[in-house]
MARTORRO-595262 format. One line per field, with one value per residue: x, y, z of N, C-alpha, C in turn. Coordinates in pm, 1 decimal. Layout:
# MARTORRO-595262
n_c1 <- (X/...)
n_c2 <- (Y/...)
n_c3 <- (Z/...)
ca_c1 <- (X/...)
ca_c2 <- (Y/...)
ca_c3 <- (Z/...)
c_c1 <- (X/...)
c_c2 <- (Y/...)
c_c3 <- (Z/...)
***
This chain:
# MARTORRO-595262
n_c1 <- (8344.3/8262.1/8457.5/8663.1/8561.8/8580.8/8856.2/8913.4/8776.5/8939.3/9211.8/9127.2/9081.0/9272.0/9350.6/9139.5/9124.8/9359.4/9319.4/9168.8/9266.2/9459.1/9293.8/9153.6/9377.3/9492.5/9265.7/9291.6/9536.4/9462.6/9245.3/9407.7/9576.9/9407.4/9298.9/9580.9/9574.0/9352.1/9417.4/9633.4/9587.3/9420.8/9556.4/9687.1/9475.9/9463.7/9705.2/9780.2/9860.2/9510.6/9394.0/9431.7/9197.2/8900.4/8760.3/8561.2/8524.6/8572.2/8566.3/8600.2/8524.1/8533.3/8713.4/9022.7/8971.0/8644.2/8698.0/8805.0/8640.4/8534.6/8729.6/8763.3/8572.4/8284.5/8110.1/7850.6/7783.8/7939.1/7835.6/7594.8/7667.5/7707.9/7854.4/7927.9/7844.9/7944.9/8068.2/7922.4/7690.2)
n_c2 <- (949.4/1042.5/1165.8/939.1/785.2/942.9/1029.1/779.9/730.7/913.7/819.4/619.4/697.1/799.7/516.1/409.8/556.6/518.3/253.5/257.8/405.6/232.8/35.5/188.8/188.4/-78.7/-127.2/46.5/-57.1/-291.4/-245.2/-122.0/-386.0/-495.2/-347.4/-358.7/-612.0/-721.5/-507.4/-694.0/-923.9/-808.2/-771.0/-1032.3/-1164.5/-987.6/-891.1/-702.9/-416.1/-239.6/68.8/415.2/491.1/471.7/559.3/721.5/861.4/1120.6/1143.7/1075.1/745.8/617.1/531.1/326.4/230.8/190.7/-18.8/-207.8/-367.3/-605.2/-756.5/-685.8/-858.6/-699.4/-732.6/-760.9/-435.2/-389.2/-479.8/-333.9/-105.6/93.2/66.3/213.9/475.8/782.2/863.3/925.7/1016.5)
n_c3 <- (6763.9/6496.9/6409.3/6380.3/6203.2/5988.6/5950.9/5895.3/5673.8/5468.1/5492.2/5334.3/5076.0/4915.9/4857.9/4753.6/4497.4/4402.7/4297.4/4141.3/3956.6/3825.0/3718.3/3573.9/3362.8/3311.3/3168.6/2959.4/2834.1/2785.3/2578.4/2399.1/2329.8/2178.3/1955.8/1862.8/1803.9/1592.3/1382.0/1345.9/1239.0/1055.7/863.3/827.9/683.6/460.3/355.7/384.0/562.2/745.0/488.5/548.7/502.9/299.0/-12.3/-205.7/-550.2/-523.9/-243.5/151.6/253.5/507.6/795.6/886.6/1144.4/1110.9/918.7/1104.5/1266.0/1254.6/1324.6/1636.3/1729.2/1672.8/1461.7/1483.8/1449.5/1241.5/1012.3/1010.4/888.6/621.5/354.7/154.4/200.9/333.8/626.8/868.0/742.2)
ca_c1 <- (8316.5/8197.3/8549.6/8733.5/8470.0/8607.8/8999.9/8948.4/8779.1/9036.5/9265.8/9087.0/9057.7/9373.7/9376.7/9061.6/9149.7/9484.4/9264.9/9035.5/9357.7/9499.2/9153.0/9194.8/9514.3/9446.5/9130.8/9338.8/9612.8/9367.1/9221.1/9522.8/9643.8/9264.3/9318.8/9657.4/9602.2/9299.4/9490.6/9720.8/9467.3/9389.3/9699.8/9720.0/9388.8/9478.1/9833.0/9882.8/9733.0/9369.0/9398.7/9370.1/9040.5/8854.2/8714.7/8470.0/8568.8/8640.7/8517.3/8660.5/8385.3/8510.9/8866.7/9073.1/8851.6/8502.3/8742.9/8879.6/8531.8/8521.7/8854.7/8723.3/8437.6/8210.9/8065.0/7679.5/7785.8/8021.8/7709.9/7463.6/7690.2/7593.0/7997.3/7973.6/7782.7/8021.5/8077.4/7838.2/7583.0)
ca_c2 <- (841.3/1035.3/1186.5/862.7/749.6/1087.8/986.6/626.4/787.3/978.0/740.4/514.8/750.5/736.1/367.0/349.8/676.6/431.6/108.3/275.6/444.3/141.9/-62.5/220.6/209.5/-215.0/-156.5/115.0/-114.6/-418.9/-181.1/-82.6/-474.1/-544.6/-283.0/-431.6/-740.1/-644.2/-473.1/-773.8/-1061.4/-758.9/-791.7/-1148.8/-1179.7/-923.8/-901.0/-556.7/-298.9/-126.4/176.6/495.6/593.0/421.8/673.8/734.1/893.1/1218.0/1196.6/978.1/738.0/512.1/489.9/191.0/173.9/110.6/-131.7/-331.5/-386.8/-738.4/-818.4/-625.9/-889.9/-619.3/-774.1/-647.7/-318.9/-339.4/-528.3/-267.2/39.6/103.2/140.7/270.9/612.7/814.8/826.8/1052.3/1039.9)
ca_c3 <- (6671.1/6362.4/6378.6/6337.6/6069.2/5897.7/5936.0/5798.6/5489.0/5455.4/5465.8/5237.0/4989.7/4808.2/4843.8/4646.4/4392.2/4327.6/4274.7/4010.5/3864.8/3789.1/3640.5/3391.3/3322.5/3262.9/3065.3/2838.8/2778.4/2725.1/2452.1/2254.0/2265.0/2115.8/1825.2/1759.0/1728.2/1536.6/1319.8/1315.5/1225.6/946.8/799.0/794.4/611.6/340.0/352.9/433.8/691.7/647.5/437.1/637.2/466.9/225.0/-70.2/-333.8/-653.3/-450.9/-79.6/181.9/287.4/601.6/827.4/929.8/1287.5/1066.4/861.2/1153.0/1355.0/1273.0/1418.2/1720.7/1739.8/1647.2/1319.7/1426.1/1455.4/1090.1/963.3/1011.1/823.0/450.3/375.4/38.7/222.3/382.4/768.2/985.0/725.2)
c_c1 <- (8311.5/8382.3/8680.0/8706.3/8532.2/8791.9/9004.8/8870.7/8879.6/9181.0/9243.7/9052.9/9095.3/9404.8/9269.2/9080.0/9280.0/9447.2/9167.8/9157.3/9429.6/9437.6/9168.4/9316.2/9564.0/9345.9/9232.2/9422.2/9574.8/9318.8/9332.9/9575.7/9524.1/9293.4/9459.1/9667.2/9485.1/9352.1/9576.7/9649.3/9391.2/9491.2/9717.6/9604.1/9443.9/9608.9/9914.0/9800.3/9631.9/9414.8/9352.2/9253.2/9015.9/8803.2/8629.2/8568.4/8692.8/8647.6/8572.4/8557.1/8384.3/8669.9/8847.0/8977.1/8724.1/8586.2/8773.3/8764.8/8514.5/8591.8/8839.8/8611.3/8287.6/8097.2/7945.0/7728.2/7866.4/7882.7/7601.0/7524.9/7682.7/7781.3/8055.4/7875.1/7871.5/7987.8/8033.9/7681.3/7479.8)
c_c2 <- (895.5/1149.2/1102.5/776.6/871.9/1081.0/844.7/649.2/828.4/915.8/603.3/556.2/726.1/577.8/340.6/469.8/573.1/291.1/145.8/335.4/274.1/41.5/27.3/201.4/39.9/-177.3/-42.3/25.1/-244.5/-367.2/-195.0/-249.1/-533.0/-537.8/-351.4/-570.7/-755.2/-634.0/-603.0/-878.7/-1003.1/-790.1/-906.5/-1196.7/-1091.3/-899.9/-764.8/-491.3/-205.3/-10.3/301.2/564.8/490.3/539.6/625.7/781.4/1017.3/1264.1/1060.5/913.8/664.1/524.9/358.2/187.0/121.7/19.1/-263.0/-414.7/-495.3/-778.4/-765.8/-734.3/-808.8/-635.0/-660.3/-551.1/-293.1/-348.4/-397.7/-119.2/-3.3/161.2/235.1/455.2/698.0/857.1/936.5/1088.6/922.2)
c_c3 <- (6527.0/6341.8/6314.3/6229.3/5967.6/5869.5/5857.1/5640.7/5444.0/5371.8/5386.7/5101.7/4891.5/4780.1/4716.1/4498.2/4298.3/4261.7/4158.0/3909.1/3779.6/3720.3/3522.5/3287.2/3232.3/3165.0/2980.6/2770.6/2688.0/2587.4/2339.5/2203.6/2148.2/1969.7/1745.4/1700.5/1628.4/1372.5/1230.4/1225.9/1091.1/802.6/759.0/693.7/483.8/311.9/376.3/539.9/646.1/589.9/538.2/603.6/378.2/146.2/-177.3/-436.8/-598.6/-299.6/-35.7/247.7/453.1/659.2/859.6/1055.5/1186.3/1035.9/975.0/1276.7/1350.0/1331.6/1550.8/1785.1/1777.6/1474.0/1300.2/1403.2/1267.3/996.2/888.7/922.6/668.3/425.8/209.6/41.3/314.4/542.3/809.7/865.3/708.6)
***
């Protein structure tokens, strides 16, 4: 018994290794269409695409990801950054 309990794992292994490969492989792609459209919905508001940095006089303070967090429906999270202090401090 605890041998054929040990073959149908076995054999259920790759079935479920291929069923979680593939949820990522959906949730990555779901991502990237997020960011582009994102992106896109950025574009159409300002007429061009976020800047790849935002800067101070001489330091760079923010990339296009902080910039596009609203189109992300991420507002709280844009909300709550101080964007004229530069990123990580």
């Amino acid at each position: 018994v605890i041998a054929i309990i040990g073959i149908l794992i076995a054999l259920l292994l790759p079935a479920v290794q291929q069923a979680r490969e593939a949820a990522r492989k959906t949730q990555c792609k779901n991502n990237l269409k997020q960011i582009g459209l994102a992106l896109q919905n950025y574009a159409d508001t300002y007429g061009s695409l976020p800047p790849a940095y935002t800067a101070d006089r001489d330091r760079p303070l923010h990339s296009w990801r902080t910039i596009i967090l609203p189109y992300l429906d991420h507002s709280p999270l844009h909300n709550k950054l101080d964007l004229m202090k530069q990123w990580g401090n």
